[in-house]
N, CA and C of each residue as an Amber inpcrd file, in Angstrom:
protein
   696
 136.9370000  36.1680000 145.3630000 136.4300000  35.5280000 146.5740000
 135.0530000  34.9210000 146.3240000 135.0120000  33.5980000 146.5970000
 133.8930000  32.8150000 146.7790000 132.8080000  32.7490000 147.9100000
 131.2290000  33.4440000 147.8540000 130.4790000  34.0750000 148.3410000
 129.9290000  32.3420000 149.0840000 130.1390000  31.9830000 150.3060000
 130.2240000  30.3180000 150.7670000 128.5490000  30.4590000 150.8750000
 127.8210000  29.7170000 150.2510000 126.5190000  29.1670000 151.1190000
 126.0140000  28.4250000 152.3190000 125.1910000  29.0900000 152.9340000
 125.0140000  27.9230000 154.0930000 123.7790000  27.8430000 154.0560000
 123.0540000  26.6420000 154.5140000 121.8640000  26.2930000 154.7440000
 121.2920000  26.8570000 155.5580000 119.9220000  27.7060000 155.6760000
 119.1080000  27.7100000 157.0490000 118.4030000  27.0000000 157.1650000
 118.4990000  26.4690000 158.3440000 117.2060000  24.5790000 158.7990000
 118.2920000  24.4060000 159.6810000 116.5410000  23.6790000 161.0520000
 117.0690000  23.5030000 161.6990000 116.5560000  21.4800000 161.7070000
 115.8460000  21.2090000 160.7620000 115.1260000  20.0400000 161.1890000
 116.1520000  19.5100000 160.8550000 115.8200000  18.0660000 161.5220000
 116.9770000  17.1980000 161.4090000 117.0160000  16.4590000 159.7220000
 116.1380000  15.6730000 159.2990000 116.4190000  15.3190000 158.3800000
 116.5100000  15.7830000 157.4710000 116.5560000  17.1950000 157.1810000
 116.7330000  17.8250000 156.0350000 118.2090000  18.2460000 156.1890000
 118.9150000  18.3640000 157.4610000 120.3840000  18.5370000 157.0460000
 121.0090000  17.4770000 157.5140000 120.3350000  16.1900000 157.6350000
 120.8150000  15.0820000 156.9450000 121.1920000  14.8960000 155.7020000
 120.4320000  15.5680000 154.5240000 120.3400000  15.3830000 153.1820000
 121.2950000  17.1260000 153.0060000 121.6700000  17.8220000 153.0510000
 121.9090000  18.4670000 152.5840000 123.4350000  19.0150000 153.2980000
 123.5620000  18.0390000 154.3680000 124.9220000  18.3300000 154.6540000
 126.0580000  17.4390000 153.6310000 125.3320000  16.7400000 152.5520000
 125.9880000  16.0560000 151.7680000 126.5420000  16.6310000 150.7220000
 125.7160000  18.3470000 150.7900000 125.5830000  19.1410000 149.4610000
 127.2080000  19.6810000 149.4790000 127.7520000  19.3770000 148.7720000
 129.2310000  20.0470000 148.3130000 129.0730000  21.7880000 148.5250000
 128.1270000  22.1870000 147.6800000 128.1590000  23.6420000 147.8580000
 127.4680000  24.2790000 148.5510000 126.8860000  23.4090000 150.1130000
 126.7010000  23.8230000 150.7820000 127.7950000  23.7460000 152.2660000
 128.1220000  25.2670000 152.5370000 129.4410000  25.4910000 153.5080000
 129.3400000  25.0530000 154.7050000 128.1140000  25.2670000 155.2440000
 127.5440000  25.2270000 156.7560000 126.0400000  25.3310000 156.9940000
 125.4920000  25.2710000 158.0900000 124.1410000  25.6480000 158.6790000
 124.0690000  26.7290000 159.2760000 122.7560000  27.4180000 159.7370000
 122.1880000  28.3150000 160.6950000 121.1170000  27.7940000 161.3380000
 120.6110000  27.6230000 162.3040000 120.0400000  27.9450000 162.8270000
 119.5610000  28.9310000 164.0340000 117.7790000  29.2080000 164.5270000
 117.7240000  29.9060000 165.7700000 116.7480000  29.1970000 166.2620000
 116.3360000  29.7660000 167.0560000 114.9190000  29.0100000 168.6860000
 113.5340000  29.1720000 167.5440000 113.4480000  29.9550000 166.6420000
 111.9210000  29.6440000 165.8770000 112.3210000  28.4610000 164.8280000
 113.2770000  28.3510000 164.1910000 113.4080000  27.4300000 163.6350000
 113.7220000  25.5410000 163.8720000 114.4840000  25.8500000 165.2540000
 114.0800000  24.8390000 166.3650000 112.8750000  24.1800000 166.9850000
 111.6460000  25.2550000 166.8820000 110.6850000  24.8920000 167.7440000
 109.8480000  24.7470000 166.2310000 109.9320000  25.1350000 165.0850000
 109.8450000  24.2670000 163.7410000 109.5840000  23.5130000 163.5940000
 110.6150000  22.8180000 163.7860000 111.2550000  21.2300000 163.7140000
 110.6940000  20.2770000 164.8110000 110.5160000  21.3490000 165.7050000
 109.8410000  19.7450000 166.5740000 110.6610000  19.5900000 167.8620000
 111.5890000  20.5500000 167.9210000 112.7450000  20.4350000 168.9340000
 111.9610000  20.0370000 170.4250000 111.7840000  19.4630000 171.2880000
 111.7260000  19.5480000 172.7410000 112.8010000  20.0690000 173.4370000
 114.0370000  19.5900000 173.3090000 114.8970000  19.7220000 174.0470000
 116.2550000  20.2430000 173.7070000 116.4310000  21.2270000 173.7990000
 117.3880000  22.3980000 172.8300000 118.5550000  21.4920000 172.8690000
 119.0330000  20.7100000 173.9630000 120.0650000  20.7750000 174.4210000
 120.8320000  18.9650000 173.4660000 119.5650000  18.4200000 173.6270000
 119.6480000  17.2310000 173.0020000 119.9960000  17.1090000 171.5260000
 118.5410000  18.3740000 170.7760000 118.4400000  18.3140000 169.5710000
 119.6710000  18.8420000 169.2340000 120.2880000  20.0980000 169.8350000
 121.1050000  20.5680000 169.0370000 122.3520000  19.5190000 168.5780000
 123.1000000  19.1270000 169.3210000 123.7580000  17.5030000 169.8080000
 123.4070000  16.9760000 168.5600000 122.0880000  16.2700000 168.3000000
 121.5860000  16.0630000 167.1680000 122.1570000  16.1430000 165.6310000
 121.8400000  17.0770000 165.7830000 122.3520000  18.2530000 164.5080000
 123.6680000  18.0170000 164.2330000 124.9380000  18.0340000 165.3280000
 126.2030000  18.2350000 165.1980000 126.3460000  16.7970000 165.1000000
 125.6010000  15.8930000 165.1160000 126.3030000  14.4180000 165.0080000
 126.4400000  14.3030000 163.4310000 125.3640000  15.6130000 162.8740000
 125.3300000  14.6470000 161.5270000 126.2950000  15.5610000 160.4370000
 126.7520000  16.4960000 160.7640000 128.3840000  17.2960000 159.9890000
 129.0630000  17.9180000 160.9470000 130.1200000  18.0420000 160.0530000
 131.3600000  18.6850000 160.5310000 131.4930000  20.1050000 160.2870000
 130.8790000  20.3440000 159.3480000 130.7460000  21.7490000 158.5880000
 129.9540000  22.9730000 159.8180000 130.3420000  24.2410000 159.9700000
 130.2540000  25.1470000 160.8250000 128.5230000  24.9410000 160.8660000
 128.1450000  24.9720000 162.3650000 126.4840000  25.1270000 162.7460000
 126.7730000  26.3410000 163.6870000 125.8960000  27.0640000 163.1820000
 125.4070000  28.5090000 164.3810000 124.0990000  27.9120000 165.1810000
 124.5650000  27.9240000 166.5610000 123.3570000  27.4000000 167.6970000
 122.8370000  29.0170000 167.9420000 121.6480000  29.1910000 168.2680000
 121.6930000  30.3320000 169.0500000 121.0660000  30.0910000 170.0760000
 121.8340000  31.6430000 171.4860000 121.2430000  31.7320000 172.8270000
 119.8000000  32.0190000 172.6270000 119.0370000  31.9080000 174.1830000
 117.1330000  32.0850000 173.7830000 117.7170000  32.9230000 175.2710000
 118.2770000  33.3650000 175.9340000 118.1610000  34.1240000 176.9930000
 118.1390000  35.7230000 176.6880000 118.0630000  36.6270000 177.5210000
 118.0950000  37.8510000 177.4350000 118.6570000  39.0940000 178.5730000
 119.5990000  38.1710000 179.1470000 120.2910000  38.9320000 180.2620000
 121.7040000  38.3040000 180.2360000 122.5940000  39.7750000 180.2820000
 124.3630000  39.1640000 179.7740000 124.3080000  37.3770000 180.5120000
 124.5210000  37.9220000 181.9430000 124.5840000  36.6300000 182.8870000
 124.2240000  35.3320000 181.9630000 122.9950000  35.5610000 181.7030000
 122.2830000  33.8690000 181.1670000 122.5630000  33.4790000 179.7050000
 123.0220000  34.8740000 179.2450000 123.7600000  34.3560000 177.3430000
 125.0290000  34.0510000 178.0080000 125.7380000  34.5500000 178.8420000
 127.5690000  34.0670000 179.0130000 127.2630000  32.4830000 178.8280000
 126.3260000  32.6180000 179.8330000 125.9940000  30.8200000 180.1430000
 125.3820000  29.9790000 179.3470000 124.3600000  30.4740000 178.4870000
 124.3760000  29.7910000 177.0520000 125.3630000  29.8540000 176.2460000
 125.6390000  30.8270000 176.2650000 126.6650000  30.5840000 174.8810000
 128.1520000  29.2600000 175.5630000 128.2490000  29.8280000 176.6810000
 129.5870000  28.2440000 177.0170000 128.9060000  27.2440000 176.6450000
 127.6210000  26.9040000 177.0510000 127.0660000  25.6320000 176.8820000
 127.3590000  25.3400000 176.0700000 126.4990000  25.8630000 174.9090000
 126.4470000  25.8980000 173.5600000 127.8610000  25.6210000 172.8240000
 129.1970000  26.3400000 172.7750000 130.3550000  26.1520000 172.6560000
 130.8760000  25.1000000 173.0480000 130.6330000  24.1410000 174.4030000
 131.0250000  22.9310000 174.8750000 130.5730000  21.9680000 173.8020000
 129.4660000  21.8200000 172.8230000 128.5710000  20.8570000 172.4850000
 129.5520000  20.2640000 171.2300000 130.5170000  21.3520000 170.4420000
 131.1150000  21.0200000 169.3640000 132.1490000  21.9130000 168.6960000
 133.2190000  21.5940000 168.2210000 134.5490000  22.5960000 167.8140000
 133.9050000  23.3260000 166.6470000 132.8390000  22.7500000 165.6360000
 132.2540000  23.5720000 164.5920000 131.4490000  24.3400000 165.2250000
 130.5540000  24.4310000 166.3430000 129.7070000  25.4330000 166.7110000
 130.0870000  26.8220000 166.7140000 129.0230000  27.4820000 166.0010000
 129.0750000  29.3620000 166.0890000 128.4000000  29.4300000 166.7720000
 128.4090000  30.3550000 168.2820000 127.3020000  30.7460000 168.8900000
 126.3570000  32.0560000 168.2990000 125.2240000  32.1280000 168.1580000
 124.6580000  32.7370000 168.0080000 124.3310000  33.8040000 168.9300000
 124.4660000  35.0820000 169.2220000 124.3770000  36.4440000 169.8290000
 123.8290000  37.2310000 169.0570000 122.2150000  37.8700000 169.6810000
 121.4240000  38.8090000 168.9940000 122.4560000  39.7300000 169.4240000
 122.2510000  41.3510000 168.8860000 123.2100000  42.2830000 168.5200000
 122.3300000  43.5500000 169.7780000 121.6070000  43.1120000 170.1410000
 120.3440000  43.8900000 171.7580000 119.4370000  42.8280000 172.1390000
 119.1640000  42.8940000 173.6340000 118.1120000  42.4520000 174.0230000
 116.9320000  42.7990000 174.0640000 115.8850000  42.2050000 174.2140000
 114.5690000  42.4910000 173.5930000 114.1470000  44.1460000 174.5340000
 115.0910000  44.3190000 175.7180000 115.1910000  45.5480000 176.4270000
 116.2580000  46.8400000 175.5660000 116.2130000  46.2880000 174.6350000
 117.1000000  47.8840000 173.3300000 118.6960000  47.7590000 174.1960000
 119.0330000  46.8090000 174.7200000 120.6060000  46.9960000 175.0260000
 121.3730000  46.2490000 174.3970000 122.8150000  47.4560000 173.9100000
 123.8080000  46.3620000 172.9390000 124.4700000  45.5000000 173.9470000
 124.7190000  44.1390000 172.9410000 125.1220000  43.2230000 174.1810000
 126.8540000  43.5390000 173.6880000 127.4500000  44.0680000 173.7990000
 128.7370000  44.5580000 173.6510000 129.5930000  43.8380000 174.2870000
 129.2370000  43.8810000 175.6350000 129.7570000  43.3420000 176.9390000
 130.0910000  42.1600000 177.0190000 128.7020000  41.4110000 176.2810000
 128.5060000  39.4850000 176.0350000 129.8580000  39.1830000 175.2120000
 129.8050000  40.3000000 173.7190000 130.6950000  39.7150000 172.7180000
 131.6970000  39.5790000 172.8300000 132.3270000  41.0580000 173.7470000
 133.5380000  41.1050000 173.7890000 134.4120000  39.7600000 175.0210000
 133.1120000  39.2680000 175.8300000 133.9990000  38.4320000 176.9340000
 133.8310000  37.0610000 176.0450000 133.1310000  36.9400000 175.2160000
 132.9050000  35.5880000 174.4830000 134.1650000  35.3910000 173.3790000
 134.3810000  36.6100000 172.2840000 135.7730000  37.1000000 171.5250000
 136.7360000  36.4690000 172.6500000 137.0300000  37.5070000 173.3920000
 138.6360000  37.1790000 174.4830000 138.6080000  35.5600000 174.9510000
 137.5200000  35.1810000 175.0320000 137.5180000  33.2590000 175.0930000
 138.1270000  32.6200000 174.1050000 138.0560000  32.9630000 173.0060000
 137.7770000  32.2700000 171.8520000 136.5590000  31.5060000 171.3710000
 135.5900000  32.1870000 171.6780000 133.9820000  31.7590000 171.5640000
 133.8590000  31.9410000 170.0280000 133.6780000  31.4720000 169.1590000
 133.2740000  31.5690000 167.6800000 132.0030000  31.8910000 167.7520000
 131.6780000  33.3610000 167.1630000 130.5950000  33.7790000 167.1510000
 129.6850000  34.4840000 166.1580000 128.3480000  34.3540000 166.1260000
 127.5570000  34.4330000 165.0890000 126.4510000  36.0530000 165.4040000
 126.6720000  37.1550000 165.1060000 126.0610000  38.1660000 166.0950000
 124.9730000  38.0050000 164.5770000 124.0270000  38.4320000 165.5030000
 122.5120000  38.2000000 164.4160000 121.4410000  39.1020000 164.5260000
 120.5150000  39.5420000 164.0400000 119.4050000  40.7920000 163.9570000
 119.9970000  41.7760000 163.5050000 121.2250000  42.3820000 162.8040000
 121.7550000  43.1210000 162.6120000 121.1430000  44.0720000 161.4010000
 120.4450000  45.2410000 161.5060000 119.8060000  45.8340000 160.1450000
 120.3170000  47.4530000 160.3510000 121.3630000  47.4180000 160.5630000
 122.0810000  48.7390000 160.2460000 123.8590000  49.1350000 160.3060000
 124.1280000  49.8660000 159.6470000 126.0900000  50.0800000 159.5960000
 126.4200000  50.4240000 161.1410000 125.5010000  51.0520000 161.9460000
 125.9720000  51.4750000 163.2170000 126.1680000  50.7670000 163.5260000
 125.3410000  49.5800000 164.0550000 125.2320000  47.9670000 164.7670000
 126.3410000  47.1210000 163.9410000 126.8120000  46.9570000 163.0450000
 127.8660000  46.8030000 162.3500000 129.1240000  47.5280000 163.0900000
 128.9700000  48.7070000 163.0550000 130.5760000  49.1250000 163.6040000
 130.5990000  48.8980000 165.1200000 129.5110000  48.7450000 166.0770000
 129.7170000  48.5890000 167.1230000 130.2180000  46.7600000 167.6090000
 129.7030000  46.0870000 166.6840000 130.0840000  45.0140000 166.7530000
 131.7670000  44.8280000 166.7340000 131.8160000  45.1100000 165.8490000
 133.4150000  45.5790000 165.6640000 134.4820000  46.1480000 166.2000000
 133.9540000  46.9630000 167.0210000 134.8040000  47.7430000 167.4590000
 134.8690000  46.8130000 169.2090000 134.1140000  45.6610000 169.3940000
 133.9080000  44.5270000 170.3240000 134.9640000  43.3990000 170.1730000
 135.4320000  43.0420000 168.7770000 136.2390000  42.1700000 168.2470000
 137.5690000  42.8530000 169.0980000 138.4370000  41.9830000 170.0000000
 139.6410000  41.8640000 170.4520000 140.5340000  41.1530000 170.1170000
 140.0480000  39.8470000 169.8520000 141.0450000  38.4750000 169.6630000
 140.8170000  38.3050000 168.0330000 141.3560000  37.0640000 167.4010000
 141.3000000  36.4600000 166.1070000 140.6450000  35.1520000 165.7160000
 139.6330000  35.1110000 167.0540000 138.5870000  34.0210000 167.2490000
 137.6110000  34.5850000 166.0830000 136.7250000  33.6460000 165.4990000
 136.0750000  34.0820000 164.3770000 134.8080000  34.4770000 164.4250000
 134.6510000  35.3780000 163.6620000 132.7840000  36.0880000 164.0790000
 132.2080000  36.3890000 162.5710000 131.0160000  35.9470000 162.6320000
 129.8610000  36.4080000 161.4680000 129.1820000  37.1590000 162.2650000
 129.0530000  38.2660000 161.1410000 128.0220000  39.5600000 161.0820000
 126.7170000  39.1140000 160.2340000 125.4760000  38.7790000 160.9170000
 124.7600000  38.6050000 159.8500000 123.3480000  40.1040000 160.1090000
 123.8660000  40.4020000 158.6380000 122.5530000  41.6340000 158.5030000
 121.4160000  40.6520000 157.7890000 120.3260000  41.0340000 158.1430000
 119.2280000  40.1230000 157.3550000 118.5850000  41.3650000 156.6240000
 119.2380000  41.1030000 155.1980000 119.0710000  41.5750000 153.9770000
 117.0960000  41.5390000 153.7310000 116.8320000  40.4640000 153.7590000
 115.5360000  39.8090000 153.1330000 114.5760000  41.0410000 154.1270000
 114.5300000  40.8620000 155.5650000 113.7120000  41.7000000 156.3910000
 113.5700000  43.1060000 155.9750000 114.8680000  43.5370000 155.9300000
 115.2320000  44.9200000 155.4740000 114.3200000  45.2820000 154.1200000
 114.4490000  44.1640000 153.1860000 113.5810000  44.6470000 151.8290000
 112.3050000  44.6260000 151.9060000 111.8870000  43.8830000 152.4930000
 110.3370000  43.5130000 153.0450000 109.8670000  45.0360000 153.5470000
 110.5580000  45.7980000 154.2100000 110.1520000  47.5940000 154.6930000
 110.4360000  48.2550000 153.7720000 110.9340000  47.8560000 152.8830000
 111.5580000  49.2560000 151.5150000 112.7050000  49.5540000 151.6240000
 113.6620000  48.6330000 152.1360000 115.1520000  49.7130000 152.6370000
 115.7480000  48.7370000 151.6400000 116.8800000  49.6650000 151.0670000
 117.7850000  48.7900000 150.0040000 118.9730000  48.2890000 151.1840000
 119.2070000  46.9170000 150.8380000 120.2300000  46.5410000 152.0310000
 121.4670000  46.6610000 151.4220000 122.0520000  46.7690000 150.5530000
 123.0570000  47.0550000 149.3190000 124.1740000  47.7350000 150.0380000
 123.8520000  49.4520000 150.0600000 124.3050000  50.4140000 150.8780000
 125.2250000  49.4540000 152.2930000 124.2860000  49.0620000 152.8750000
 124.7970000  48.3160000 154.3220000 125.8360000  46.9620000 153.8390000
 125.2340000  46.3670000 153.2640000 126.4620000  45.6720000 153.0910000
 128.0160000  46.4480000 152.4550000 127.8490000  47.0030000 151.7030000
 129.1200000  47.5870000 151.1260000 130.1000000  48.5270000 152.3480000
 129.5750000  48.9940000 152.7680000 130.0990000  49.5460000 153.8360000
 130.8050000  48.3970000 155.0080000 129.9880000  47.8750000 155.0750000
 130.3990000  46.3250000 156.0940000 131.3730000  45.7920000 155.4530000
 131.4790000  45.5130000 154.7270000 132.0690000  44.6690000 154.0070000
 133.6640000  45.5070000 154.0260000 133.4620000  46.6030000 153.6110000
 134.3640000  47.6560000 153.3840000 135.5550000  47.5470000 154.6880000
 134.7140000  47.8590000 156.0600000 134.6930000  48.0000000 156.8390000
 135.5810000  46.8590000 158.0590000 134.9920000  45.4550000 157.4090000
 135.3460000  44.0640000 158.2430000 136.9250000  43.6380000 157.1490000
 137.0190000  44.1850000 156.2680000 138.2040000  43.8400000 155.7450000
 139.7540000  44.0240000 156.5420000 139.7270000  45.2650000 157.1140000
 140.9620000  44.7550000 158.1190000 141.0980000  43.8480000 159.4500000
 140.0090000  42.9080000 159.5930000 140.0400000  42.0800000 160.4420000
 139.8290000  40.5950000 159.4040000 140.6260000  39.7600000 159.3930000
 140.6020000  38.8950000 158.2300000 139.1070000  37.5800000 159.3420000
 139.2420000  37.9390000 160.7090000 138.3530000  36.8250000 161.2940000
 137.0350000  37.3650000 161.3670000 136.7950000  38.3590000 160.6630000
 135.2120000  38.5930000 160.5100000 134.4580000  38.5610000 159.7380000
 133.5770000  38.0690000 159.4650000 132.8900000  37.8880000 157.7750000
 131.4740000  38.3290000 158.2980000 131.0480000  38.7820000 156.5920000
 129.8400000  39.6620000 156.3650000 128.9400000  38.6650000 156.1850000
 127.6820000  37.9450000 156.6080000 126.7370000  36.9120000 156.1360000
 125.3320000  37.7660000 155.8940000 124.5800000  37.1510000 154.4310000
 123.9080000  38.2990000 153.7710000 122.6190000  37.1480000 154.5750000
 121.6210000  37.3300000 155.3330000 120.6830000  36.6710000 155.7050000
 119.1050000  37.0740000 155.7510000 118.2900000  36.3370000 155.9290000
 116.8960000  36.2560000 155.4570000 117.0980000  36.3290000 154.0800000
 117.5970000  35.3450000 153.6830000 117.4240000  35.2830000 151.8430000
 116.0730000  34.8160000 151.2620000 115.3050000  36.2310000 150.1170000
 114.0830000  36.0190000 149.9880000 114.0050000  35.1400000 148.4290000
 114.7360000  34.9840000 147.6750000 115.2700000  34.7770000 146.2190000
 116.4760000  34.0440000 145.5850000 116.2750000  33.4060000 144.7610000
 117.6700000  33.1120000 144.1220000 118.6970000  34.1500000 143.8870000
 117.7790000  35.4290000 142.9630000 118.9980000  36.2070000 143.1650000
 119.4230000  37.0850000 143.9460000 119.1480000  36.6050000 145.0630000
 119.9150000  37.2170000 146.2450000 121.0730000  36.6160000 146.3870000
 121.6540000  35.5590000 145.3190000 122.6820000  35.1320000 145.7990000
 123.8170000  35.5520000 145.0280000 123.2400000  36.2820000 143.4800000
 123.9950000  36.9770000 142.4570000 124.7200000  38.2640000 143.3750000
 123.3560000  38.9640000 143.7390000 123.3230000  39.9300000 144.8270000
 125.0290000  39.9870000 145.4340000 124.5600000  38.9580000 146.5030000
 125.6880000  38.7150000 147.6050000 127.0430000  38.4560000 147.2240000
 127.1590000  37.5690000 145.3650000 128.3310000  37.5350000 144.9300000
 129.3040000  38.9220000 144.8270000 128.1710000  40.1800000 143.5350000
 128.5840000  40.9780000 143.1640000 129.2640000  41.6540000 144.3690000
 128.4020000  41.5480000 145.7970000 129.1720000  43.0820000 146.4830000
 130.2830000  42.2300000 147.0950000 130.4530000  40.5630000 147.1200000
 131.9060000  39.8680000 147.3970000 131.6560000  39.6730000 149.1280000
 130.0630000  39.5390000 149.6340000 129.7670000  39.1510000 150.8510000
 130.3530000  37.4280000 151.1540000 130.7100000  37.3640000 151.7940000
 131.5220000  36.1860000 152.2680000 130.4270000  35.3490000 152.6440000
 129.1100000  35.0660000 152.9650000 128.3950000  34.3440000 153.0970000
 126.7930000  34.3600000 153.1630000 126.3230000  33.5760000 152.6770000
 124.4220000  33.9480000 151.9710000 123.9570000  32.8770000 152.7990000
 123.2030000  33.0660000 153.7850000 122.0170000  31.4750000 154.1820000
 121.2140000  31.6130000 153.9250000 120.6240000  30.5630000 153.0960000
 119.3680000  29.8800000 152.7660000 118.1520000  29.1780000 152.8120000
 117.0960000  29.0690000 152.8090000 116.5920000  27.7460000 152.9720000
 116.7750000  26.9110000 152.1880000 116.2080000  25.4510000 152.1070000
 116.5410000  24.4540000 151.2500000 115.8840000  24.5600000 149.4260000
 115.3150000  25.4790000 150.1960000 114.4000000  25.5640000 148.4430000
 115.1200000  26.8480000 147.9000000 115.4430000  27.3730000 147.8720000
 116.4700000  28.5780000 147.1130000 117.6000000  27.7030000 146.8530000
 118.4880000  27.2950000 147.6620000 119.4100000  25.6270000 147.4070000
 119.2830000  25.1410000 146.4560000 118.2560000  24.6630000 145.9620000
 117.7330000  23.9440000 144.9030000 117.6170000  24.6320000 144.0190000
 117.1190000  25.8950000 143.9520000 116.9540000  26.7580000 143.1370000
 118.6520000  27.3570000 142.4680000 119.0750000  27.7590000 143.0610000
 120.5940000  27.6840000 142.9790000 120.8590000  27.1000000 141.6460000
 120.9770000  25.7090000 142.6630000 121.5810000  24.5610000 141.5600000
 121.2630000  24.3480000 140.0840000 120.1110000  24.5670000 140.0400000
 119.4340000  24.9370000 138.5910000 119.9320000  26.2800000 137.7190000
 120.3170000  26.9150000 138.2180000 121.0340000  28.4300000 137.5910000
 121.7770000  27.7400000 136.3150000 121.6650000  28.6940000 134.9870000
 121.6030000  28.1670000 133.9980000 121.1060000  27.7150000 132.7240000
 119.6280000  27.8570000 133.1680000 118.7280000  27.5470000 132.4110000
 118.5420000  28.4250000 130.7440000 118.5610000  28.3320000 130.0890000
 117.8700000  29.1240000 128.6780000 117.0400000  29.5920000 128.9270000
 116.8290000  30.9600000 128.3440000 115.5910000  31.7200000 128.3000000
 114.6460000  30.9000000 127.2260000 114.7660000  30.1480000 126.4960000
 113.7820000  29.3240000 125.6540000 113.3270000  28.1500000 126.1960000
 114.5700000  27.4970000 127.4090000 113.8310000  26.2000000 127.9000000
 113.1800000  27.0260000 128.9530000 113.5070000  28.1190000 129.4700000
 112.4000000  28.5320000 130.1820000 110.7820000  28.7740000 130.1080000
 110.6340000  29.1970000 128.9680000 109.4910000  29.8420000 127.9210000
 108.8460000  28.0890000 128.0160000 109.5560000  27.0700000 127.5110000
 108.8470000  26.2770000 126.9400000 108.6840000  25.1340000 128.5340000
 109.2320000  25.3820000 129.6250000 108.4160000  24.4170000 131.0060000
 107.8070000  25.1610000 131.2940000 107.3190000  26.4970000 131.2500000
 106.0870000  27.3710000 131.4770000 105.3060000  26.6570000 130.7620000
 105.2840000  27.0490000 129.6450000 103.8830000  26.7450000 128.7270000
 103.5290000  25.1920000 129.0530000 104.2620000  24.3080000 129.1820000
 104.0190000  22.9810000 129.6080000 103.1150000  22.9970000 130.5240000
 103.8090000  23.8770000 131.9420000 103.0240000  23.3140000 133.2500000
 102.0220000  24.4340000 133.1500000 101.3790000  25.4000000 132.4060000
 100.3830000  25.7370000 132.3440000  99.3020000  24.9310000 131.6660000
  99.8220000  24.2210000 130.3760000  99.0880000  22.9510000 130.0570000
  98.8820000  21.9410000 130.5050000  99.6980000  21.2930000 131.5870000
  99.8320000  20.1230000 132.4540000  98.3690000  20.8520000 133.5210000
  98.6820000  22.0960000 133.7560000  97.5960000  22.2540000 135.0300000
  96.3180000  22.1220000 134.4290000  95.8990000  22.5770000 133.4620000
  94.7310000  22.9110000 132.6070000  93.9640000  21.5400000 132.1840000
  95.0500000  20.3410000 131.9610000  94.4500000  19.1060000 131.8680000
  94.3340000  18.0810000 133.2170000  94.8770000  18.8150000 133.7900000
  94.5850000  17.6170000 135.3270000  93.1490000  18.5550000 135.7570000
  93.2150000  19.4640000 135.8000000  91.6030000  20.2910000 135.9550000
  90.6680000  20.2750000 135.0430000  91.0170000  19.1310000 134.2020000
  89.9140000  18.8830000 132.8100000  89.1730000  20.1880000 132.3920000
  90.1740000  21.8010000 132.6550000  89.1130000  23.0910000 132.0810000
  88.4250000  22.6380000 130.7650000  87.6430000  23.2960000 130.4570000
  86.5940000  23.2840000 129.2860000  85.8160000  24.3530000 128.7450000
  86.0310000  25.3310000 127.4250000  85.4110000  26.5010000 127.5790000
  84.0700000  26.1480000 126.3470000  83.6960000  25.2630000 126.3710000
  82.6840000  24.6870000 125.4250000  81.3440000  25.0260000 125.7520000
């Protein structure tokens, strides 16, 4: 199984350019990465966005009460057949939105549940899934390492776990590294988002440990002469 990449960005012209990328699967975005970019108008920009691929975009809700995510997330779902809605996994009040997922699932709402940094929040998600409408689990790996916690453990279990539902996939997120994407292959996570510069980084995979050695020593010499150093 092939571990799909997706882009995180929400600006427009950068997934102009990179919705062209073959080995890139889809987008993510959320409301900080929106207001990034420059967004004014969620409703417009997002629109935006979907004019320029076909390839799966996760919008996410900015509300925090079931009532006003039901109602974002339809919105949001009206805007385009590729849209994932985005659903944090609690509101900023510590409640699982259980309730949201499961009436959004029985729609056929394609959904993106997000903030996810533990197996519990994982199985409760799950155990929300009714229909064969499609849902990403995204644990954000990157956050998790940033505190000291190995995210490894959590994915394997997830992963373990989402296999008898073929419409749920594991997405490995806050990617801090290139090889977070070796990472995400080995444990056979179904999907890694990125920013555009790990992307790039990616693509370069390959390199020699000798041509490595020798564009070091270059651009340490390249820097040393544009700063005319001098130890004379």
């Amino acid at each position: 199984m092939n571990t799909q990449i997706y882009c995180d960005i929400a600006d427009y012209k950068i997934i102009k350019k990179y919705s062209k990328y073959k080995i890139v699967k889809g987008f993510t975005t959320n409301p900080s990465l929106m207001r990034k970019a420059g967004a004014k108008n969620y409703e417009m920009y997002s629109k935006k966005i979907l004019k320029l691929t076909k390839k799966p975009v996760s919008l996410e809700v900015f509300a925090d009460h079931s009532k006003e995510i039901l109602d974002q997330a339809y919105k949001l779902k009206s805007f385009g057949k590729n849209v994932f809605v985005k659903i944090p996994v609690i509101t900023s009040k510590k409640k699982f939105t259980g309730d949201v997922i499961r009436k959004l699932n029985l729609k056929g709402v394609k959904l993106n549940i997000t903030a996810v940094y533990n197996f519990q929040q994982v199985k409760q998600i799950y155990n929300c899934i009714k229909s064969d409408s499609k849902v990403i689990i995204s644990i954000f790996a990157g956050r998790m390492s940033d505190t000291g916690i190995d995210p490894e453990p959590i994915f394997k279990k997830s992963i373990k776990l989402v296999k008898r539902k073929s419409n749920i996939k594991i997405l490995w997120a806050s990617t801090r590294e290139p090889y977070n994407y070796l990472q995400a292959k080995k444990l056979r996570c179904n999907i890694i988002t990125m920013p555009p510069k790990i992307i790039d980084q990616i693509i370069s995979f390959g390199k020699s440990s000798n041509q490595l050695t020798l564009e070091t020593v270059k651009g340490f010499l390249s820097d040393s002469k544009s700063s005319k150093f001098s130890l004379r």
